[in-house]
C-alpha positions, 0 to 999 in steps of 0.5 A, spaced: 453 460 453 452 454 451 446 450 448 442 445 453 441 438 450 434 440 452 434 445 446 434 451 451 440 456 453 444 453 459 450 458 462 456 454 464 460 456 471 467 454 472 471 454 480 478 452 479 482 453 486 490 454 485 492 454 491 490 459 496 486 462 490 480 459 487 478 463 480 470 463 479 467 463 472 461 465 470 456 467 464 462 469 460 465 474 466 471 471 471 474 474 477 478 472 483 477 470 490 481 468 496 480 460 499 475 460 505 472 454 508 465 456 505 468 456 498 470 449 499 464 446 501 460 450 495 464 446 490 464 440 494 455 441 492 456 444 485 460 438 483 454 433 485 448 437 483 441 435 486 445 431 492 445 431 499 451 432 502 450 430 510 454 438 513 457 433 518 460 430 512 462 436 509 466 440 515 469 432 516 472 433 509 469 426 507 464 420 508 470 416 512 470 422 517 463 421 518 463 413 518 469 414 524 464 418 528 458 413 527 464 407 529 466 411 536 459 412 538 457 405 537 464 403 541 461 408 546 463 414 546 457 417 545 452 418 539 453 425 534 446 426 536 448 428 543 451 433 546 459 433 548 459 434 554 461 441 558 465 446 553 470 446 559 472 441 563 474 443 571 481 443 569 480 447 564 477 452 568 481 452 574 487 454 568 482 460 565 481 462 572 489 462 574 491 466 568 485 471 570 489 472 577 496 473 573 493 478 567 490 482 574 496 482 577 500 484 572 496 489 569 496 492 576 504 492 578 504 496 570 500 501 573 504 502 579 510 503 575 507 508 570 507 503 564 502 503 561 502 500 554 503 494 558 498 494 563 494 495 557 496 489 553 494 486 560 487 489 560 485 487 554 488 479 555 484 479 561 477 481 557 478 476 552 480 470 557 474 473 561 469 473 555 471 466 553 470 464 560 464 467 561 462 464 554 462 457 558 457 458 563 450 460 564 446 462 569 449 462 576 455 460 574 452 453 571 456 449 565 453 450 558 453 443 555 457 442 547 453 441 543 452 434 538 458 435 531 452 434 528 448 440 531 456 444 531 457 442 524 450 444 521 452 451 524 459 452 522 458 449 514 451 453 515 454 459 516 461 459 512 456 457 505 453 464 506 459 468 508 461 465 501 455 467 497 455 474 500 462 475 498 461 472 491 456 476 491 460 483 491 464 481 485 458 477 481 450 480 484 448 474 478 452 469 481 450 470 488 443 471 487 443 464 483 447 461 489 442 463 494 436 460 490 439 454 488 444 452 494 440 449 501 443 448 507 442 445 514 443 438 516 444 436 509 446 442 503 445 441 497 445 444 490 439 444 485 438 446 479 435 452 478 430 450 472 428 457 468 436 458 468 440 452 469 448 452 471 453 447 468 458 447 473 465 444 473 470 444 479 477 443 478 484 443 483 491 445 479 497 443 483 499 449 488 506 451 488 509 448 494 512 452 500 519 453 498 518 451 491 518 459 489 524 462 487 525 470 490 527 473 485 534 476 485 536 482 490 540 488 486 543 494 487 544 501 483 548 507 487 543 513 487 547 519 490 552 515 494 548 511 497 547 503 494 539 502 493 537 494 493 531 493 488 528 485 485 524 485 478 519 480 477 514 478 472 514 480 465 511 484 459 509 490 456 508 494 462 513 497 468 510 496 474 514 500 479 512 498 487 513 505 492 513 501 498 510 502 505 513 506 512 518 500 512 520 494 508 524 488 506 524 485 500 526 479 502 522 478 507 517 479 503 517 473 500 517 469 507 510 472 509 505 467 505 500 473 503 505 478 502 508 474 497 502 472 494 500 479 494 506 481 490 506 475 485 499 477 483 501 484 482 506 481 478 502 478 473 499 484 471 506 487 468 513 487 470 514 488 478 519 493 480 520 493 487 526 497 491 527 498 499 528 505 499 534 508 503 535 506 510 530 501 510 531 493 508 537 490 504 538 499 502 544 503 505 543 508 511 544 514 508 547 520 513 542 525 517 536 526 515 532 524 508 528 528 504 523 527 499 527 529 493 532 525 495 527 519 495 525 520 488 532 520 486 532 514 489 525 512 483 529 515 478 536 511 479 532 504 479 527 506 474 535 507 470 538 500 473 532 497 470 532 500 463 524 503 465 524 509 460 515 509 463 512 505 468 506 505 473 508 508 480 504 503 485 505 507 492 504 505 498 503 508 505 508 513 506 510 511 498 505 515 496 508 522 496 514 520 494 510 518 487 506 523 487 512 528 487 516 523 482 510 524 478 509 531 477 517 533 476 517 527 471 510 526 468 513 523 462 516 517 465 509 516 469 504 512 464 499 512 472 498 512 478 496 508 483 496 510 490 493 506 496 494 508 504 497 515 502 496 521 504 499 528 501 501 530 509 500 527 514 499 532 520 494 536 521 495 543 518 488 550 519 486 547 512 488 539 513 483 538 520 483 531 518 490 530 519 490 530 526 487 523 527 494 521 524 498 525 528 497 519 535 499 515 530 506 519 529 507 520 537 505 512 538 510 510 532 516 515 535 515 512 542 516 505 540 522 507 536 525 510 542 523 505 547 520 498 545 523 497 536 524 490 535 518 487 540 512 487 535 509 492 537 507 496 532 503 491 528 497 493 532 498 499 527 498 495 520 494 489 522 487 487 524 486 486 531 485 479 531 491 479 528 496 483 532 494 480 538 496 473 536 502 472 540 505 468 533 505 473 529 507 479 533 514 475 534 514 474 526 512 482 525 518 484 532 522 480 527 520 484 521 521 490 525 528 489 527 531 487 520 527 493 516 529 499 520 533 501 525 530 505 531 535 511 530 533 511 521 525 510 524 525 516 528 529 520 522 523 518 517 518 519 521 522 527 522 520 527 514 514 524 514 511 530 519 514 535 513 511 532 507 506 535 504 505 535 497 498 538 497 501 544 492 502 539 487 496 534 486 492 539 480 500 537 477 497 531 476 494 530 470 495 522 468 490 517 469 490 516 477 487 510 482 486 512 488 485 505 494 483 507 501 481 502 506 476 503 512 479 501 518 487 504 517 489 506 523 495 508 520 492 513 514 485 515 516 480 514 511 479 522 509 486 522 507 485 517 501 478 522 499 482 528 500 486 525 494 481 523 490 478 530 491 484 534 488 487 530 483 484 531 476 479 526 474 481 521 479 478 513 480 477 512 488 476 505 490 474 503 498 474 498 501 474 495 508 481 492 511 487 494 514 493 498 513 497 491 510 495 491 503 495 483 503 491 482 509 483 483 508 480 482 502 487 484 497 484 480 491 478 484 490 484 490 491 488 486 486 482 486 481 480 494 481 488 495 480 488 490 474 481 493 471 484 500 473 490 498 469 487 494 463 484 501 461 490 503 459 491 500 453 494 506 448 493 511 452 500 516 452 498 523 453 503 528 453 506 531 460 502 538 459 504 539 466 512 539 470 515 542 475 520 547 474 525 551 478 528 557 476 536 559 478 536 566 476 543 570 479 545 577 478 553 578 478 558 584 477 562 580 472 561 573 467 562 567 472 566 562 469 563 556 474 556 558 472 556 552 465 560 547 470 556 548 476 549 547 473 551 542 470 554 538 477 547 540 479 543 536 474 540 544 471 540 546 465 544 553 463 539 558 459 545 564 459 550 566 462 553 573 461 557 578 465 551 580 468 547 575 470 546 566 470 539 563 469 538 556 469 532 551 470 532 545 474 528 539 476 527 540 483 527 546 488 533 543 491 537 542 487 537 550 484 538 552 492 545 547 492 547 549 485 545 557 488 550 555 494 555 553 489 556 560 485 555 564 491 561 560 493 565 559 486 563 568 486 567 569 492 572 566 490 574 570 484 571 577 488 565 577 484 558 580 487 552 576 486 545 575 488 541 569 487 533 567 487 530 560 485 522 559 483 519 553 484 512 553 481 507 549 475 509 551 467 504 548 461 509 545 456 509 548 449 512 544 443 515 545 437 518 539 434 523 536 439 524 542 443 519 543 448 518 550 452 515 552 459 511 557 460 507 559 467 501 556 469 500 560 474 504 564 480 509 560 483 513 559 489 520 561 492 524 568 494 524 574 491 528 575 485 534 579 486 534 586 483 539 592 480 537 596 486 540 591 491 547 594 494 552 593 490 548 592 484 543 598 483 547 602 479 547 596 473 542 595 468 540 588 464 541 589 457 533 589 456 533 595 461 531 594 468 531 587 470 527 587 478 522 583 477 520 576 480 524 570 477 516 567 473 518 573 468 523 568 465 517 562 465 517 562 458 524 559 458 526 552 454 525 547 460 530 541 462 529 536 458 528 529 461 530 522 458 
């Protein structure tokens, strides 16, 4: 606040548009909004309080516009009072009418051959020329008559000033209510000041960054498992933010896109942004045969290394969202939070997860279009608003994206993945501060899939909105802003993982396994003993001990030695003394039975505590793999 001259407390409001964003001060708070007409008019009238700004002069952009309107109808070509004549001339018409006649002949020959995703898209054209049509004539096929560019222009500003005070509204219900009290429309807007509490506004433009200007930032690569994964970094600061991205991507086509690279430079400018194509997507490698989870969030741990990130904020998108909730619960000490937006913990439907099947037309529809039509755009009736996916420009832009960010074959490999993910078991593992976003109108991940997460996490945040599954389309700023506020709450806070999970290899032998030290350690495993009666160790992920297992009953057979092994895979509570740090059971876990002495060829041996046939969650209280 600010002292009036007048002697009472006058507030100051600010709008500064940078490109396609404007930041709007007001009364000490400060957020951004995405550019619209409305906005542009509103600073237009906020710059010249108590004057008269005629709409036609404001949807013309300058008074010379107006002059320009007023010299051509004095030359004859009609006043800016009267009406413009029919919406649509004979000609334009008879154009409508031929291309109704073409929809309806294509859309039956695509019936008639069995094809029926074209004769939808032909269907669905021929209802919006038909309305559009329709919208020119009255009654009895009468033409209905334009109206005059005053007329039009008092609607069209009339309606974009309120549609932008309402979206002010949502972020500052203050400022709404001043603009809506203060602000007039109609033939001529103005802006008055409101005498109980007056407003010192001040507009401003700062240069915008012109298209081409922006430097993508360099492309990298760091091996994870054989395979090369392609990563970027950009901004800068204290905090790591790691992008898990959606179901397909490419990061250098990001940057093409103008709202995506928008999106993602506003996301840098919260922290340093670590993004990475995941395998057989984008500028990564193709791995062989199918993907797993556990090989994904290698994937995590290898650009987080390249990166020099020992903790970073996971932003998972999509089908990123399992993966970084996973990533999270194995190593909670590289995770400082979580962001997870249009996710889910599995997405078909399961007795217990009935919200699931909304998913699985998705998945069907998805497969299909790898296995026929990839590469045509197809898909982007899935991702994107339906305004947006029937415009014939961005399909072919999207049908692109398609054909550079994932091969049919990988699509139908990941999509293989995806209906085995499930994730569920591990969400009260995640103890670290959580946002959940989910937006209303994803078709790709249904609404109840975001609550579900909110719901299991402990103590997570949930933000709802509406808008599609693209996270750069819709209302992005307002997402942007929850994650930054999200974030900004995080200021010192570094709990202790209390929580990991944890695998344990347990194998019974009938002499001392000389392989066991180097298999473990070939798998990433941490040895606990090993003896002439049996190896224990921990591992990360269930499978790693599974292949670690393997590798002894192998390197056992070898040598002539009897083995058998069990794995368990479940929640432990870190305990610590010092720097050492020890696991003991949060509860029963998951896996195989452990071996016992009574199995054959081992039932006459006895551990050297006694008898050792107990599951393998006996052994919890073992010291855990130590991370980092």
């Amino acid at each position: 606040m600010e002292p009036a001259t007048g002697g009472g407390a006058r507030l100051v409001g600010e709008l500064v548009r940078e490109g396609d964003y404007w930041t709007v001060a007001f009364d000490g708070r400060e957020f951004r909004v995405r550019h619209s007409k409305g906005l542009g008019y509103l600073a237009v009238l906020l710059n010249r309080p108590g004057v008269e700004v005629a709409a036609l002069e404001l949807a013309g952009g300058s008074s010379s516009s107006r002059s320009s309107e007023r010299e051509a109808a004095a030359a004859g070509a009609g006043s800016i009072e009267a009406d413009l004549g029919p919406v649509l001339d004979p000609r334009a018409k008879a154009a409508y009418r031929r291309r109704l006649d073409e929809l309806e002949a294509d859309r039956d020959e695509a019936e008639a051959f069995n094809d029926p995703e074209r004769a939808e898209r032909a269907r669905s054209e021929y209802d919006a020329v038909a309305a559009e049509l329709g919208s020119a004539l009255g009654l009895g096929g009468r033409d209905r008559r334009a109206g005059s560019p005053a007329e039009r222009a008092r609607l069209n500003v009339t309606r974009a000033i309120r549609a932008a005070i309402e979206h002010l509204a949502e972020h500052d219900q203050s400022l709404g209510a001043h603009l809506m009290a203060t602000v007039m429309t109609g033939r001529a807007c103005a802006y008055r000041h409101d005498r109980a509490s007056p407003v010192q506004w001040t507009t401003s433009t700062r240069p915008a960054e012109r298209h081409g200007q922006f430097e993508p930032p360099v492309t990298r690569y760091t091996e994870s498992g054989g395979v090369s994964i392609a990563y970027q970094v950009l901004g800068e600061g204290e905090l790591d933010i790691v992008g898990v991205p959606l179901l397909i991507s490419h990061l250098d086509l990001f940057w093409e896109d103008r709202f995506a690279a928008a999106f993602y430079r506003r996301l840098a400018s919260l922290g340093r942004l670590i993004m990475f194509d995941k395998r057989d997507t984008g500028l990564s490698d193709s791995a062989p045969g199918d993907p797993s989870l556990q090989q994904r969030i290698e994937d995590i741990e290898a650009v987080m290394d390249a990166c020099g990130s020992s903790r970073a904020v996971l932003f998972g998108y999509s089908e990123g969202v399992p993966m970084s909730i996973l990533f999270a619960a194995t190593y909670p000490e590289r995770v400082g939070a979580l962001i997870l937006a249009a996710g889910a913990a599995r997405w078909p439907s399961a007795p217990d997860y009935p919200c699931g099947r909304q998913s699985e037309e998705m998945m069907d529809a998805i497969e299909h279009l790898a296995e026929h039509r990839w590469g045509q755009g197809d898909s982007l009736r899935w991702f994107a608003p339906a305004g947006v996916a029937e415009s014939a420009a961005v399909r072919q832009r999207f049908a692109r994206w398609e054909r550079m960010a994932v091969s049919p074959s990988a699509l139908l490999r990941i999509v293989r993945m995806i209906r085995k993910v499930d994730v569920r078991g591990v969400l009260p593992a995640i103890h670290m501060p959580t946002l959940v976003i989910q937006r209303l109108d994803d078709l790709i991940t249904p609404a109840c899939h975001g609550r579900y997460l909110a719901e299991h996490i402990p103590n997570a945040r949930y933000f709802e909105q509406p808008g599609c599954h693209l996270p750069w389309l819709d209302d992005s700023e307002a997402m942007l802003a929850e994650i930054e506020d999200f974030l900004s709450g995080l200021a010192g806070h570094e709990p202790e993982p209390d929580r990991v999970l944890v695998t344990i290899l347990y194998a019974l032998t009938d002499d001392h396994l000389a392989v066991a030290g180097r298999q473990v350690k070939a798998h990433r495993g941490r040895l606990i003993r090993s003896t002439s009666e049996y190896t224990m160790a921990t591992f990360d992920s269930p499978v790693r001990a599974i292949r670690c297992a393997a590798a002894l009953r192998d390197g056992a057979s070898a040598s002539g030695i009897a083995l058998r092994a069990g794995v368990q895979a479940g929640r432990g509570r870190v305990h610590r003394r010092g720097h050492r740090r020890r696991v003991r059971s949060g509860g029963r876990g998951r896996g195989g039975r452990c071996p016992t002495r009574r199995d054959p060829d081992l039932s006459d041996r006895e551990g050297p505590r006694g008898r050792v046939g107990h599951r393998v969650r006996r052994w919890w209280s073992t010291e855990a793999h130590r991370h980092g």
